[in-house]
ROLOTI-570407 format. One record per atom (N, C-alpha, C): residue number from 1; residue in one letter; z, x, y. Coordinates in steps of 0.001 Angstrom, whole numbers. Each point is the difference from the previous one (the first is absolute). Example, Ala and Ser with C-alpha at 12.3 -4.5 7.8 and 13.67 -1.06 7.14 Angstrom:
BEGIN
[r 1 "a" [7800 13190 -5690]]
[r 1 "a" [0 -890 1190]]
[r 1 "a" [0 900 1200]]
[r 2 "s" [-720 -350 1050]]
[r 2 "s" [60 820 1190]]
[r 2 "s" [730 -770 1090]]
This chain:
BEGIN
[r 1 "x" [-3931 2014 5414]]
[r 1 "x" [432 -1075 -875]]
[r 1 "x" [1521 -58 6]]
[r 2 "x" [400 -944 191]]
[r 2 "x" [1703 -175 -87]]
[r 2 "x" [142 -831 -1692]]
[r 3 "x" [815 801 -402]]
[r 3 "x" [-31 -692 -1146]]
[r 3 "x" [944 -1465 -498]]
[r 4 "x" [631 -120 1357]]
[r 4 "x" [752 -1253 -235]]
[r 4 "x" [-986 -1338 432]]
[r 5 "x" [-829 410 465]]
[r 5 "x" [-1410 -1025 199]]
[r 5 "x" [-1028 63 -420]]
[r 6 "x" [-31 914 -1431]]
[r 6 "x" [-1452 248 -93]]
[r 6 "x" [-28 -1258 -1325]]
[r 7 "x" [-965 -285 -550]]
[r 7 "x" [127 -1450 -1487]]
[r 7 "x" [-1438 443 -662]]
[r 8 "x" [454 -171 -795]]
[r 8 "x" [-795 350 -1347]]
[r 8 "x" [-820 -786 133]]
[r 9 "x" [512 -1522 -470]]
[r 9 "x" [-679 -806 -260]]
[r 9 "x" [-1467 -150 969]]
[r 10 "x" [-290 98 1551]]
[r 10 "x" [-586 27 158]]
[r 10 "x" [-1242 918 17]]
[r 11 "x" [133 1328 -361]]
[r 11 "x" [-937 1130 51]]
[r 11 "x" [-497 391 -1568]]
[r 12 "x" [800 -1272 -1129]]
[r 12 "x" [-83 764 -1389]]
[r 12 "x" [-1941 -33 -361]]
[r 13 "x" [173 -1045 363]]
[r 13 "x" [-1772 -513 -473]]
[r 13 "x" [-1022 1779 508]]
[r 14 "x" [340 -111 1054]]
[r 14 "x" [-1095 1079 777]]
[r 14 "x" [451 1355 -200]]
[r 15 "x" [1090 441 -788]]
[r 15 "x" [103 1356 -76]]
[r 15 "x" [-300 222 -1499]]
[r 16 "x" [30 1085 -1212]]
[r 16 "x" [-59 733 -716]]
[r 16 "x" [1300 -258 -1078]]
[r 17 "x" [15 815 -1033]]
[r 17 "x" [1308 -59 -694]]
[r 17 "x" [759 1295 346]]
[r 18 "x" [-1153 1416 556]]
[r 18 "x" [582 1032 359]]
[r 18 "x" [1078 243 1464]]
[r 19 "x" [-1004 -822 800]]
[r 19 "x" [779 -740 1268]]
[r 19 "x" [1133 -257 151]]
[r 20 "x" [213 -1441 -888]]
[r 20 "x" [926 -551 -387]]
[r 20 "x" [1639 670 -37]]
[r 21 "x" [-749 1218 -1008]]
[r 21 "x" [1227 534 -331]]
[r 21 "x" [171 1214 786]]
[r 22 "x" [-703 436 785]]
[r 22 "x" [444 1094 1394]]
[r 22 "x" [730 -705 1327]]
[r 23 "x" [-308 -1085 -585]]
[r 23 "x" [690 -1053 1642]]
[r 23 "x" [1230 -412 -1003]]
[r 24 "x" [322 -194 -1319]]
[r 24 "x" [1407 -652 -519]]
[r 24 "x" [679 1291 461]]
[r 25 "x" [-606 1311 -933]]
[r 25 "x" [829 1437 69]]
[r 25 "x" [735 264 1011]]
[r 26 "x" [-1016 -185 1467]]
[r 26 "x" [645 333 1419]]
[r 26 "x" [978 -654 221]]
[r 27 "x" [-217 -1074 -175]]
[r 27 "x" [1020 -1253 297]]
[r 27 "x" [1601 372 -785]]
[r 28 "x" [-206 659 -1252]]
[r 28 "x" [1151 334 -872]]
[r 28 "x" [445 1249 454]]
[r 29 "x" [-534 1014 1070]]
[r 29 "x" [112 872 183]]
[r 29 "x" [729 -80 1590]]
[r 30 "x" [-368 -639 803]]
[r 30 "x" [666 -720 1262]]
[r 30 "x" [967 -1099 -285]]
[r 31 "x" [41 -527 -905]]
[r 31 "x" [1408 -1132 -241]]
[r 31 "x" [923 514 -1492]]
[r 32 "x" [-826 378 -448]]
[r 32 "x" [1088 870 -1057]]
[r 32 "x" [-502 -829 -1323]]
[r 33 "x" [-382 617 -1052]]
[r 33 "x" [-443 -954 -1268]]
[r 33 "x" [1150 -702 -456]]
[r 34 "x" [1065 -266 712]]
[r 34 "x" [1101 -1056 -913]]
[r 34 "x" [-496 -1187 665]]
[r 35 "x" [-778 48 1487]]
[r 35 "x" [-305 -1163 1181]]
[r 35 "x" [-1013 -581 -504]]
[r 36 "x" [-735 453 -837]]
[r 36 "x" [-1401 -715 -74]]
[r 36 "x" [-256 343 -1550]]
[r 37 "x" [-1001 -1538 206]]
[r 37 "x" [-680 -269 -1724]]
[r 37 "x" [-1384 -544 599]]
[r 38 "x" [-496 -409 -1422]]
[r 38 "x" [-1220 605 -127]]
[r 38 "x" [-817 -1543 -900]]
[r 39 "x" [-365 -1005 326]]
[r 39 "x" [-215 -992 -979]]
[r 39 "x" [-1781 209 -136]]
[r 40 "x" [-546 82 -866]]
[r 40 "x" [-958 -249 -69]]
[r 40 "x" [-557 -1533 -832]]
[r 41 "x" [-1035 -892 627]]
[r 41 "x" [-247 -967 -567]]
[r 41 "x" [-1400 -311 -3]]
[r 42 "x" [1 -381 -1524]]
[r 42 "x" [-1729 -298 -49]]
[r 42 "x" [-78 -971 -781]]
[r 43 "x" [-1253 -551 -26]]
[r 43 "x" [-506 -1588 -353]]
[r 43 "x" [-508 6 -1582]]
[r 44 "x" [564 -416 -1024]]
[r 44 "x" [-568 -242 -1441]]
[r 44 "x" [-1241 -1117 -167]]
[r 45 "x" [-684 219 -734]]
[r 45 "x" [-1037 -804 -372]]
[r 45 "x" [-165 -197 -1295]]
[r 46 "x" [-290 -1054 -364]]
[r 46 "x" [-87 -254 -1561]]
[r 46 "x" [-1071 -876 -462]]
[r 47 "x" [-920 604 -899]]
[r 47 "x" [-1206 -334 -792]]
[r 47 "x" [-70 737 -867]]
[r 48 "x" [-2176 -587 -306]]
[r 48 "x" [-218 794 -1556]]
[r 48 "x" [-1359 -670 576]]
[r 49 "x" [-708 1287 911]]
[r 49 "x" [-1554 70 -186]]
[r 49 "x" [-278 -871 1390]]
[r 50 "x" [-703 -1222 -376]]
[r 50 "x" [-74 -1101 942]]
[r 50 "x" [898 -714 326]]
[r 51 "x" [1384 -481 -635]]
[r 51 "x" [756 -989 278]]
[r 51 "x" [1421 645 -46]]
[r 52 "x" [126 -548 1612]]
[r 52 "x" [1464 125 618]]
[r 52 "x" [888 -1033 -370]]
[r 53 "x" [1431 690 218]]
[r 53 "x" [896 -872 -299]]
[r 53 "x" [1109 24 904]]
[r 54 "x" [939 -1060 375]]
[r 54 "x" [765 717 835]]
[r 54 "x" [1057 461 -295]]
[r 55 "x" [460 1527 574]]
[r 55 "x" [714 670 -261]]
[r 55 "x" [1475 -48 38]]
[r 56 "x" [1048 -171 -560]]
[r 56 "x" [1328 -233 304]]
[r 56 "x" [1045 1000 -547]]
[r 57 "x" [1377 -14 1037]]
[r 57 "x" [587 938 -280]]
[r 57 "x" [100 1492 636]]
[r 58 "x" [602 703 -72]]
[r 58 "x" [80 1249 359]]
[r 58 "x" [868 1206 -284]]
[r 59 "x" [-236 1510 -210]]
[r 59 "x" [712 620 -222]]
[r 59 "x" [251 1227 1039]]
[r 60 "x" [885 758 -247]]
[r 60 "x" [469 993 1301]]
[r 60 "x" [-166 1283 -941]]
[r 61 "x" [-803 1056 49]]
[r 61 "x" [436 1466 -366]]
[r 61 "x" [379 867 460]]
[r 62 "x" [592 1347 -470]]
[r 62 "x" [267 732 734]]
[r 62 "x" [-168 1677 -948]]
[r 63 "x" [163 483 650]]
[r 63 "x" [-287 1592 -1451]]
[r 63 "x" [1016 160 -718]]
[r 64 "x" [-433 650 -1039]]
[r 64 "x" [654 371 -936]]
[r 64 "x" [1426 545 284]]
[r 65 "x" [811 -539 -892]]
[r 65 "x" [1335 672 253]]
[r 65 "x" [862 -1178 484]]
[r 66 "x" [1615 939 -275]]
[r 66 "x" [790 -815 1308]]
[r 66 "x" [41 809 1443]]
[r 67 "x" [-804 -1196 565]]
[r 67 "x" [-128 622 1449]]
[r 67 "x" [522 -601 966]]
[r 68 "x" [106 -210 1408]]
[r 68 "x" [961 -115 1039]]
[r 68 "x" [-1124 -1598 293]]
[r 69 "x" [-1131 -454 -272]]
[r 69 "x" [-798 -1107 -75]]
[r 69 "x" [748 -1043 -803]]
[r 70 "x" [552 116 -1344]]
[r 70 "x" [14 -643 -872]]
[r 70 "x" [983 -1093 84]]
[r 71 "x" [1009 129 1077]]
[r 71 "x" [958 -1230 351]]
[r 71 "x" [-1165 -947 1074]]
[r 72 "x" [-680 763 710]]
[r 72 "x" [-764 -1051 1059]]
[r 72 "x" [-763 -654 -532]]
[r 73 "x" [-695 819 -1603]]
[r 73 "x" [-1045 -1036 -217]]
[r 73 "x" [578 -1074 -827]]
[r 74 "x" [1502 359 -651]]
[r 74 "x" [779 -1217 -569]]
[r 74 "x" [216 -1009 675]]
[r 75 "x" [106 289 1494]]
[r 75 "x" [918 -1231 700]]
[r 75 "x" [-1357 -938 451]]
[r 76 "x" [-977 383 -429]]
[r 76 "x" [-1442 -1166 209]]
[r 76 "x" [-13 -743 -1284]]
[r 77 "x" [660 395 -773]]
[r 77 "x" [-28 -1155 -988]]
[r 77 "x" [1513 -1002 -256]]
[r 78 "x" [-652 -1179 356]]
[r 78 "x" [1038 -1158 306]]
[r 78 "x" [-498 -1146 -1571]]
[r 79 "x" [1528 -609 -349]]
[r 79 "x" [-132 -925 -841]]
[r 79 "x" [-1208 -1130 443]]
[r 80 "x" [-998 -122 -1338]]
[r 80 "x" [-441 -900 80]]
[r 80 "x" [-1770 442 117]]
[r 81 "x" [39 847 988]]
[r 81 "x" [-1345 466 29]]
[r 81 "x" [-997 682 -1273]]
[r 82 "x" [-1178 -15 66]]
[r 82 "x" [-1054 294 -1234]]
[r 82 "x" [-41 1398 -103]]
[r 83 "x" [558 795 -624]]
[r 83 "x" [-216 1862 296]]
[r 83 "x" [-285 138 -1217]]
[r 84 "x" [-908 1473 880]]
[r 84 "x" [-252 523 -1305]]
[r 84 "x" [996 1408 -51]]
[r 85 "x" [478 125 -1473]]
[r 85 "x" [1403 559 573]]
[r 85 "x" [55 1361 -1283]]
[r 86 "x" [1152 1009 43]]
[r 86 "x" [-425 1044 -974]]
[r 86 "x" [1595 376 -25]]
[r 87 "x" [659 -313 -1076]]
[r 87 "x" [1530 392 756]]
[r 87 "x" [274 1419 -1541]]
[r 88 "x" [-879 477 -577]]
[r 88 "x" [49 1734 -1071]]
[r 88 "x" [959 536 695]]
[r 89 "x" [228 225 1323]]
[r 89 "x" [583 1011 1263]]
[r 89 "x" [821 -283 -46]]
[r 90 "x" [936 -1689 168]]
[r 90 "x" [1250 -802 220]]
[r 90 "x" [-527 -327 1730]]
[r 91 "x" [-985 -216 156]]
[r 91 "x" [-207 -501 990]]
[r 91 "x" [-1527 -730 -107]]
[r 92 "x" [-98 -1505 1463]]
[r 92 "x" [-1336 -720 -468]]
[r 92 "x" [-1442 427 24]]
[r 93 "x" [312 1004 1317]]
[r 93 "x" [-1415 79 219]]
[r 93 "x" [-718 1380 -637]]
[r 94 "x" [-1709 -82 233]]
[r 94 "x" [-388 502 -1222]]
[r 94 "x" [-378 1449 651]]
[r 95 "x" [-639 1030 -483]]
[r 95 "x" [244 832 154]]
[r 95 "x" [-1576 890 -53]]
[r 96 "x" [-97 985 1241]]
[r 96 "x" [-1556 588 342]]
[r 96 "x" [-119 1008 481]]
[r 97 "x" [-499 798 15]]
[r 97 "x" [-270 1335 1277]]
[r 97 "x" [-678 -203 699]]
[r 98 "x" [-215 -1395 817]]
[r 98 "x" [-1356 -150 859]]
[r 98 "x" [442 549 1107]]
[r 99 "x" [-1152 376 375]]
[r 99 "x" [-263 1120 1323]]
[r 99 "x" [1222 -618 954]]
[r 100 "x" [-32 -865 882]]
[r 100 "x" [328 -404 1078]]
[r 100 "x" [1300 -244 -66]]
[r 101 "x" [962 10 -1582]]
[r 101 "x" [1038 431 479]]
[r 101 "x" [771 871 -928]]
[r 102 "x" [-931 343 -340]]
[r 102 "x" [-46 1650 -595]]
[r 102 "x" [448 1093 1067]]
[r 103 "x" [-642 -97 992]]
[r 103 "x" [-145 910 1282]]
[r 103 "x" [815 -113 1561]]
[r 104 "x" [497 -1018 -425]]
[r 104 "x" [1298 -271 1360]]
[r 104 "x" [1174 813 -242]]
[r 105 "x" [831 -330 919]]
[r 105 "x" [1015 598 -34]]
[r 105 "x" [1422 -753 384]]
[r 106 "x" [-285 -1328 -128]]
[r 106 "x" [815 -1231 -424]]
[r 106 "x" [-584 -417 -798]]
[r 107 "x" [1671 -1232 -407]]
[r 107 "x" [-13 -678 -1224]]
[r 107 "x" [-1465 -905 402]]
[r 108 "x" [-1083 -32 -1251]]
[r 108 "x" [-1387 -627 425]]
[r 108 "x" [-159 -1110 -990]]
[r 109 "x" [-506 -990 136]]
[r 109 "x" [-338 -912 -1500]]
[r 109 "x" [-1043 -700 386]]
[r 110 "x" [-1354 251 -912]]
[r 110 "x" [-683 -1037 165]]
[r 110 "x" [3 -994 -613]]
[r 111 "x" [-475 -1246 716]]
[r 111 "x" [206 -1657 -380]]
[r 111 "x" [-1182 -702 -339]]
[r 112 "x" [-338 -401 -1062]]
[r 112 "x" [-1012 -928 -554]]
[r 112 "x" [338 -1265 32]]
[r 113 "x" [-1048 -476 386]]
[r 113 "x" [493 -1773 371]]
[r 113 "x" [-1233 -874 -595]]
């Protein structure tokens, strides 16, 4: 694998979340964790039982703390857009220990859309 050609985007569907993050790690470990980040993005849905609605808006998290994430997941939020936002910290985005970027070793943020 060369990592200046390898893309996420296409292999995310078919691999794992454990995967995921042994192929970010390496990658931070051969380019250096200042070279590489880590976006994770997933799809919101919104109802109650039988009836959908459509979903709008989005927010960016990242873990707890001030961490080396927390400027990247700021600079996804632009005037004007619908967020869902948490600024307790002095910063927007909201805040999680979820696994996937819990466990990297770059700045990681996952993205709800």
């Amino acid at each position: 694998m060369k990592p200046n050609n390898w893309n996420n985007c296409e292999s995310a569907a078919a691999i794992g979340r454990s995967p995921k993050i042994l192929i970010d790690n390496e990658l931070c470990r051969l380019l250096g964790r200042d070279n590489v980040i880590l976006i994770s993005i997933h799809a919101k849905a919104a109802g109650r039982g039988d009836r959908w609605y459509d979903a709008t808006g989005w927010c960016a998290y990242t873990t707890r703390g001030d961490t080396r994430a927390d400027a990247l997941a700021t600079s996804f939020h632009l005037p004007g857009q619908r967020l869902r936002t948490d600024y307790t910290d002095g910063d927007p985005d909201l805040e999680a220990n979820f696994y996937i970027i819990r466990r990297t070793l770059c700045p990681s943020v996952l993205v709800e859309t």
